[in-house]
C-alpha positions as CSV (number, residue, x, y, z in Angstrom):
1,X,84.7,-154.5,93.9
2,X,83.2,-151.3,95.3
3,X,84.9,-148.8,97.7
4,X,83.5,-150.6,100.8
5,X,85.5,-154.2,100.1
6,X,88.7,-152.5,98.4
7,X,89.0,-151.2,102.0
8,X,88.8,-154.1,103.6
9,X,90.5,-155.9,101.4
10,X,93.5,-153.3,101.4
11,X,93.3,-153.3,105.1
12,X,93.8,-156.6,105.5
13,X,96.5,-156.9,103.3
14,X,97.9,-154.3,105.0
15,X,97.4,-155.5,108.3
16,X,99.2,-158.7,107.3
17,X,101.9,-157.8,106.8
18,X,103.1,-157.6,110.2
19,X,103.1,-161.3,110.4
20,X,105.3,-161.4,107.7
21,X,107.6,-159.0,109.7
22,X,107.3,-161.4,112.7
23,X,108.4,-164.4,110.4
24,X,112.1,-163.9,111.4
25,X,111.6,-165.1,114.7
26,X,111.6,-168.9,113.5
27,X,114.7,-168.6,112.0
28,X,116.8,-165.7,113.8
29,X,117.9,-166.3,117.4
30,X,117.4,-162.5,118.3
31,X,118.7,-159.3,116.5
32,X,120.5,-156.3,118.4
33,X,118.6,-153.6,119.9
34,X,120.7,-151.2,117.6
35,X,119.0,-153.2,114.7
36,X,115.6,-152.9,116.1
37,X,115.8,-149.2,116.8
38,X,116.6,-148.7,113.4
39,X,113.8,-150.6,112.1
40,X,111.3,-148.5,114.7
41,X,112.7,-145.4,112.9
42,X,112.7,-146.4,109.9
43,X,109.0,-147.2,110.4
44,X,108.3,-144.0,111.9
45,X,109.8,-142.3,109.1
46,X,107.0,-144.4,106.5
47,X,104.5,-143.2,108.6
48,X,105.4,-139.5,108.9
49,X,106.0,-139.2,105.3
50,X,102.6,-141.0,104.5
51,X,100.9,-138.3,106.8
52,X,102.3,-135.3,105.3
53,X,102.1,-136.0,101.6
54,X,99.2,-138.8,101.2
55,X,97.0,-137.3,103.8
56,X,97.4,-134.0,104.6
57,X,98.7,-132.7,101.0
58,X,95.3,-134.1,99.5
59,X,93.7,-132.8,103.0
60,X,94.6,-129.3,102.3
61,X,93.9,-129.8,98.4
62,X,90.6,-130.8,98.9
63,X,89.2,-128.6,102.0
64,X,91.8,-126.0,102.6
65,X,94.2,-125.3,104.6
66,X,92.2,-123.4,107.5
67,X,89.7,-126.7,107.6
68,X,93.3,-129.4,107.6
69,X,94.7,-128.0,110.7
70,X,92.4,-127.9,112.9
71,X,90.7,-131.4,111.8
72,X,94.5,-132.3,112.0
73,X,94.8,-130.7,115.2
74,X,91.6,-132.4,117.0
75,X,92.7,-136.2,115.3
76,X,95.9,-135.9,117.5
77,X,94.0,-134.8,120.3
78,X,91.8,-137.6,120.0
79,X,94.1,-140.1,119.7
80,X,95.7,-138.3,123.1
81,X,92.5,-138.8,125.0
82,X,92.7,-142.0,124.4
83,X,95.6,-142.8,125.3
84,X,95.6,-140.7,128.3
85,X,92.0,-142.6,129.5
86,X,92.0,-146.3,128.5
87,X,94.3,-148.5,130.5
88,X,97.2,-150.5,127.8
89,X,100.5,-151.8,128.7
90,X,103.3,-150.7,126.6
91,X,106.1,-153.4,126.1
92,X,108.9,-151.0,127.0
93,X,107.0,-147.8,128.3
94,X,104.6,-150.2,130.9
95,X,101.6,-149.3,132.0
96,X,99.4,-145.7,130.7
97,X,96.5,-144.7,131.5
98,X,94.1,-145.5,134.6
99,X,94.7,-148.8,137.2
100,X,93.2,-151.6,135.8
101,X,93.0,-154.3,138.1
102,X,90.3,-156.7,136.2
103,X,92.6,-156.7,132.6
104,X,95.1,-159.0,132.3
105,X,98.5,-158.1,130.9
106,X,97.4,-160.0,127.5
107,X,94.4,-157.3,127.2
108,X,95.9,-154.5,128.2
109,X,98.6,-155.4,125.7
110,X,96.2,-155.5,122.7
111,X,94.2,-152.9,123.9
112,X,97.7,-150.4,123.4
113,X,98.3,-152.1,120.1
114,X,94.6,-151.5,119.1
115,X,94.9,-147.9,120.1
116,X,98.5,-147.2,117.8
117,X,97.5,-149.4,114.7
118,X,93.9,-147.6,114.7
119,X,95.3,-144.5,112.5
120,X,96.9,-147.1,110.3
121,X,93.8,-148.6,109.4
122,X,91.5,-145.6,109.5
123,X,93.9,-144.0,106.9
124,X,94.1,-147.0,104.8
125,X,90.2,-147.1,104.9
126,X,89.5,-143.2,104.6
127,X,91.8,-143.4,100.9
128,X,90.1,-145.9,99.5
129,X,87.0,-144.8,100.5
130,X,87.6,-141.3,98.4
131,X,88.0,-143.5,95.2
132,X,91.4,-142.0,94.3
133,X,93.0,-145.8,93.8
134,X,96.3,-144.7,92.9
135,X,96.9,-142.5,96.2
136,X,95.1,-145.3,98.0
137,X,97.5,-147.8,97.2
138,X,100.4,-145.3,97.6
139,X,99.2,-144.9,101.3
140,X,98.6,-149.2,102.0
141,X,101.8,-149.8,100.6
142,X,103.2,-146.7,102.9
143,X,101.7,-148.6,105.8
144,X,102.8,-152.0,104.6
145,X,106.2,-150.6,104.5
146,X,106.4,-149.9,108.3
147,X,104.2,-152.9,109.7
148,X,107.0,-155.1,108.0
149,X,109.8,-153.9,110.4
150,X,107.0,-152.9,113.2
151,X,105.7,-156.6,113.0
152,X,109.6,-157.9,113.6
153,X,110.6,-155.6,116.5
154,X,107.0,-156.7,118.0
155,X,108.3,-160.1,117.5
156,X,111.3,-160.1,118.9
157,X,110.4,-157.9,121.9
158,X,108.1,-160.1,123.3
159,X,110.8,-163.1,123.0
160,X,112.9,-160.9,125.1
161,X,110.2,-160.5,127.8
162,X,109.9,-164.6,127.4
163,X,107.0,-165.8,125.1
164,X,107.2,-168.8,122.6
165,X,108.5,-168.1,119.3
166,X,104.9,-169.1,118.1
167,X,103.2,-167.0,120.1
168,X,105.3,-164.0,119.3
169,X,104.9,-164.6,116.0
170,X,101.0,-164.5,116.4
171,X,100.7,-161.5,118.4
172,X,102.8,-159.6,115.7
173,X,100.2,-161.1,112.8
174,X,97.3,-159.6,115.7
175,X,98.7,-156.5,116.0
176,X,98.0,-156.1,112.3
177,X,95.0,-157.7,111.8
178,X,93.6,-155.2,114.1
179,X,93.8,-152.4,111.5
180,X,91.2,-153.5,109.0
181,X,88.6,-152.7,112.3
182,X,89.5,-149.0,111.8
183,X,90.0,-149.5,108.0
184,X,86.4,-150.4,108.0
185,X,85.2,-147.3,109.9
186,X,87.3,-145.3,107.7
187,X,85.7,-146.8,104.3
188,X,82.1,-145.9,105.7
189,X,82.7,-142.4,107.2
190,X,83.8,-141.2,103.3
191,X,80.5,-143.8,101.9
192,X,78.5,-141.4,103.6
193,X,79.3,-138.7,101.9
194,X,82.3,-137.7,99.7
195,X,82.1,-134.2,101.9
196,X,83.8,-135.6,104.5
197,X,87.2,-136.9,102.6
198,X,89.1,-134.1,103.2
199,X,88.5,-133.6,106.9
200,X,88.6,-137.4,107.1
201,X,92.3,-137.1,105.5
202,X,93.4,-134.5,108.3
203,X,91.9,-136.8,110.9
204,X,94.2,-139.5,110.2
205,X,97.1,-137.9,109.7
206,X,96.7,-135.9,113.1
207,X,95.9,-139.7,114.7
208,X,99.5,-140.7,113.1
209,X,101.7,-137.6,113.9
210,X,100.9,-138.3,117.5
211,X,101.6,-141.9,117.2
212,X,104.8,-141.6,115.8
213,X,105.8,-138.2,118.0
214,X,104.7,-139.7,120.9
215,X,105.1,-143.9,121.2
216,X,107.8,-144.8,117.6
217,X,110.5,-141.9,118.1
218,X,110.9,-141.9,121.8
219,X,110.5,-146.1,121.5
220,X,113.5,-145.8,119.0
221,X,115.5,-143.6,121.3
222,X,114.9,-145.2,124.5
223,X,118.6,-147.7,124.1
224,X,120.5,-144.7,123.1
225,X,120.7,-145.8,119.5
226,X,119.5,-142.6,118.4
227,X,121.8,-142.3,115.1
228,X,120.8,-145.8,113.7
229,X,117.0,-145.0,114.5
230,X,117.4,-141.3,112.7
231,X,119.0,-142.8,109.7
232,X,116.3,-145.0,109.5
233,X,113.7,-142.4,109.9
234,X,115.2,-140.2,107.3
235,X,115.2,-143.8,104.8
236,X,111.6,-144.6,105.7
237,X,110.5,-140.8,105.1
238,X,112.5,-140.6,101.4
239,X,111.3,-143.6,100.3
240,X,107.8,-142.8,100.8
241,X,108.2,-139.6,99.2
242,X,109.9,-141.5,96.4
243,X,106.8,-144.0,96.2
244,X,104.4,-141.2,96.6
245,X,106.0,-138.8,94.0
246,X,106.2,-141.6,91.6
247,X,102.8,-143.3,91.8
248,X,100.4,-140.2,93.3
């Protein structure tokens, strides 16, 4: 397969994986918040990790360092706009952005996870679209990682606020299988010319950093289970360094 379907193929994978996470739901009556906030961290810890050594390490490699920050800078500004702009609901956080009175709750739901699983996807897309397979599937199986425990505390969130154990389930497989979208767009950018890899790199990893500084970390802190959801930030963040020292 070329560049183009490893991609999508990766990014579905991916992306599936958050099903997976929402499996638990069928057979689990509900797990503690304390529990949940540690996976969140833990998740957030994958993610950050994946950003600083799988995108912004090659980033700087690649383009320098002058070129990395500021793409890195403007992918987190984008991501901010965004956010800041389009109307989504937030399971815990509520409402952002502008009134919305024509969406439903369902939309503006998948519009917010559209908007945080889009740096997932791009970055999946953006690594295998430089060809470097080995740090590509360091970086899907970085973001595999945290969808798996992301997928469950989606799951079991939207029990809480009283969906079906079906439907939970589905909207935690949808939340992933949104990233392939992005994955695609990533893929194509770098088929247009190699050039753009290393600013393409920085732009995902600034998209990520906000995601996680801005939505996972105050998420995990929000029940005052801040020790349990450090803990599992710093083992998300050393295994990926593990996975990414030992297979990039």
């Amino acid at each position: 397969m070329d560049n183009l379907q490893l991609g999508l193929v990766a990014s579905l994978l991916v992306g599936a994986t958050t099903g997976f996470g929402g499996l638990p739901v069928f057979f689990m009556k509900d797990v503690t918040q304390r529990i949940l906030d540690a996976l969140l961290g833990f998740a957030a810890g994958v993610m950050l990790a994946a950003t600083a050594f799988s995108l912004l390490i090659p980033a700087i490699e690649y383009g320098g360092v002058l070129q990395a920050t500021l793409v890195f800078i403007i992918g987190a500004t984008v991501i901010y706009l965004i956010d800041k702009h389009v109307p989504h609901e937030h399971l815990l956080k509520g409402h952002e952005g502008p009134p919305s009175p024509h969406l439903s709750g369902t939309s503006l739901m998948i519009i917010a996870i559209t908007i945080h699983n889009f740096p997932e996807g791009l970055a999946v897309g953006v690594s295998f679209g430089g060809g470097e397979l080995i740090s590509a599937m360091t970086i899907a199986v970085a973001i595999a990682l945290q969808n798996i425990p992301e997928g469950s505390a989606v799951a079991f969130l939207l029990i809480r606020v009283g969906f079906k154990r079906r439907k939970a389930a589905f909207y935690a497989l949808l939340t992933g299988l949104l990233e392939p979208i992005s994955g695609i767009v990533g893929v194509s950018v770098i088929a247009v010319s190699t050039h753009l890899l290393p600013p393409a790199l920085a732009f995902a990893g600034g998209c990520m950093a906000f995601v996680v500084s801005h939505e996972m970390i105050p998420e995990s802190h929000r029940f005052g289970h801040e020790r349990e959801a450090t803990f599992g930030f710093v083992a998300g963040f050393a295994l990926m360094m593990l996975l990414d020292n030992a297979f990039g």
